[in-house]
C-alpha positions as a printed Julia matrix, in Angstrom:
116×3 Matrix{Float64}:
  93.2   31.96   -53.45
  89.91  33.09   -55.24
  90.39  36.38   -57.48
  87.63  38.85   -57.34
  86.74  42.04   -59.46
  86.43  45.11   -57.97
  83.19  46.48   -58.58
  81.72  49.76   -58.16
  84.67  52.01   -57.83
  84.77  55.94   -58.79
  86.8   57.44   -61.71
  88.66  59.02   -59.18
  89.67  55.9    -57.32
  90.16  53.48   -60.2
  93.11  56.14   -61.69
  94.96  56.43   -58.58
  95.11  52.44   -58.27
  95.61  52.13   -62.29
  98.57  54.73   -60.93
  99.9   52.93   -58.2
  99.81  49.47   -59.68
 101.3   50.21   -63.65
 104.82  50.91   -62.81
 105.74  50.72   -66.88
 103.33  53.63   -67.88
 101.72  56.48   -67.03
  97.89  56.91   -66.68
  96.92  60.55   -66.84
  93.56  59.81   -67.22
  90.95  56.27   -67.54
  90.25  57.43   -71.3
  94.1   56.7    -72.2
  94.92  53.77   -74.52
  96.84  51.31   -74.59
  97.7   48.14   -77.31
  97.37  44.54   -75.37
 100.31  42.51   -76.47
  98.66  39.46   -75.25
  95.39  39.83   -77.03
  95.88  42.36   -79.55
  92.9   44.71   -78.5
  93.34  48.34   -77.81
  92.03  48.94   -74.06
  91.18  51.95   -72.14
  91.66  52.45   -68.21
  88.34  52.54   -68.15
  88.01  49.11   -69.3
  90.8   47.81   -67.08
  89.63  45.35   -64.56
  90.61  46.24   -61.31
  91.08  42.32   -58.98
  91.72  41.58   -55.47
  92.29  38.11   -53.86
  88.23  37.55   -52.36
  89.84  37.8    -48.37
  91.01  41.03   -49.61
  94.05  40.96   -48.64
  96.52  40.63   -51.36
  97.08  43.49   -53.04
  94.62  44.84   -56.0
  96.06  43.94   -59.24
  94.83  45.13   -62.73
  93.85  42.7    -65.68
  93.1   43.23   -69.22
  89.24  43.56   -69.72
  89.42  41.12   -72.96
  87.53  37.81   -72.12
  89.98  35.0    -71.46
  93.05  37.52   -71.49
  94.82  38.07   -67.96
  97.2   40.41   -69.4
  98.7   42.5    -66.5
 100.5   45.7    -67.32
 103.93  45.21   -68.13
 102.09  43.58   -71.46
 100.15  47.05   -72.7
 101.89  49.53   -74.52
 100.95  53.07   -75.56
  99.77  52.64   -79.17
 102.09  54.67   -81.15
 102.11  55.02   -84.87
 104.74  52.17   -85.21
 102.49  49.91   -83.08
  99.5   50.58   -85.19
 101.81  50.17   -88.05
 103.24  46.74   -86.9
  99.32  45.69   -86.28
  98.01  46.47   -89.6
 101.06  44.76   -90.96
 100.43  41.57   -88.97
  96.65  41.53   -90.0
  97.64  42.23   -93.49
  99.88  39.17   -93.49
  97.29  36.66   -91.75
  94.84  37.86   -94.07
  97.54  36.82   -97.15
  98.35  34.12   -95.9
  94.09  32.99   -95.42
  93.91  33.55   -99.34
  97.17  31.42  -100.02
  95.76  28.96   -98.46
  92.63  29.02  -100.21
  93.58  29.31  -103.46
  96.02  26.42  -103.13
  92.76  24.19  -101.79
  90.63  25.48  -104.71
  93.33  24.6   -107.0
  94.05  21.09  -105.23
  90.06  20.68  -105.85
  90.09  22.01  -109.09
  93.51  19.37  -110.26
  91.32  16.47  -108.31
  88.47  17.05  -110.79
  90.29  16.98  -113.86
  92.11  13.5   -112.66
  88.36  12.43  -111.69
């Protein structure tokens, strides 16, 4: 089975299936957010990319718009204060951990030069 964007589609039309198809959240409208668990970007409905099989006829599904992320969306969440929270928390750690990592190479370098 070959997937398929939908292309094309109205405001109107792309809400109600964003609607009918996200059973774990609400959509009042294709500017609301939500956090990708999957790929860690913040996505709007209007971003969402709406798929159905190219036959048409399985039904339409909805993927994350993120290349190589097929998040679906029981893996979005609204993107509360605690979720931005937890992100900036995760980022902050990564980025600690980058700068642990180089200062123990520079200081392996630096101990291989003095034995040199």
């Amino acid at each position: 089975m070959t997937l398929v964007p939908l292309v094309g589609l109205c405001d109107k039309e792309k809400l109600r299936i964003l609607k009918r198809l996200d059973q774990f959240r609400e959509w009042n409208s294709l500017d609301d957010r939500r956090y990708c668990l999957v790929c860690g970007e913040i996505i709007t409905g209007r971003e969402l990319r709406v798929i159905r099989d190219k036959a048409g006829k399985a039904p339409q599904r909805v993927a994350c718009p993120t290349d190589d992320c097929n998040a679906i969306p029981m893996e979005w969440v609204w993107p509360t204060d605690d979720v931005l929270i937890k992100i900036a928390m995760v980022e902050l750690e990564c980025c600690h951990l980058r700068l642990m990592t180089q200062a123990g190479r520079a200081l392996r370098l630096r101990k291989k030069d003095r034995t040199s």
